[in-house]
C-alpha positions, 0 to 999 in steps of 0.5 A: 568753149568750143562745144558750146558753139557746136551746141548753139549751131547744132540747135540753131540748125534743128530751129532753123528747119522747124521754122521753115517747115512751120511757115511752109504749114502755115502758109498752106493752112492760112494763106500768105496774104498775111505773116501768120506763119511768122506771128505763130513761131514767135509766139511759139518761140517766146513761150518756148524759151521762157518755159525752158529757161524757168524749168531749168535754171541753175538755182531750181529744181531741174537744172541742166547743163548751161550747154543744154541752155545754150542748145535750146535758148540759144540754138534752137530758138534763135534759129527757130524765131524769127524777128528780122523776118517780121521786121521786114515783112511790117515793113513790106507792109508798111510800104504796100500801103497796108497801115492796118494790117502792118500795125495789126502785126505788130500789135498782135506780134507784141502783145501775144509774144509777151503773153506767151512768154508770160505763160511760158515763165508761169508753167515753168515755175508751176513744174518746178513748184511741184517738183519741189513737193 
């Protein structure tokens, strides 16, 4: 029991530095006028823990340890995603008066989230597919 919390600390740590490198990226790419560092991480995110949690769950071809599910699902893309960090930042939107951009992001961030999710969950399945060949 103890191991699975030194997992999911471990990764949230190693998610948590690839956050804030990846928004320190971003925002000198894009600039900050806009969230785009926190709307790439959680695309990125989502894809990330729905392709990990596909590929190797329990019943397919590529299982792995439920505490390396817990290293990655939760440890690494609960340090890396960052939904309280968009939450608030739609509402400092929100409160600058910016009704467009704010439902910009959160348009934007649901919809691609779940795409990428989507995406992620597909690619998942197709390696496990041709695994099984």
């Amino acid at each position: 029991m103890i191991t699975n919390f030194f997992w999911v600390g471990v990764g949230g740590a190693l998610g948590s530095i690839a956050r804030y490198w990846m928004g320190i990226v971003v925002a000198r790419h894009l600039g900050e006028t806009f969230p785009w560092g926190t709307l790439f991480i959680n695309i990125i995110g989502s894809f990330i823990i729905a392709f990990f949690g596909t590929l190797t769950a329990p019943q397919g071809p590529h299982p792995v340890p439920p505490e390396a599910r817990l290293f990655v699902m939760v440890g690494i893309c609960g340090g890396y995603t960052t939904f309280s960090s968009f939450s608030l930042q739609t509402l400092d939107l929100l409160r600058g008066g910016e009704r467009l951009a704010a439902l910009s992001y959160i348009l934007a961030s649901t919809l691609f989230c779940i795409l990428s999710a989507a995406v992620g969950y597909y690619l998942g399945g197709v390696a496990n597919d041709r695994a099984r060949l």
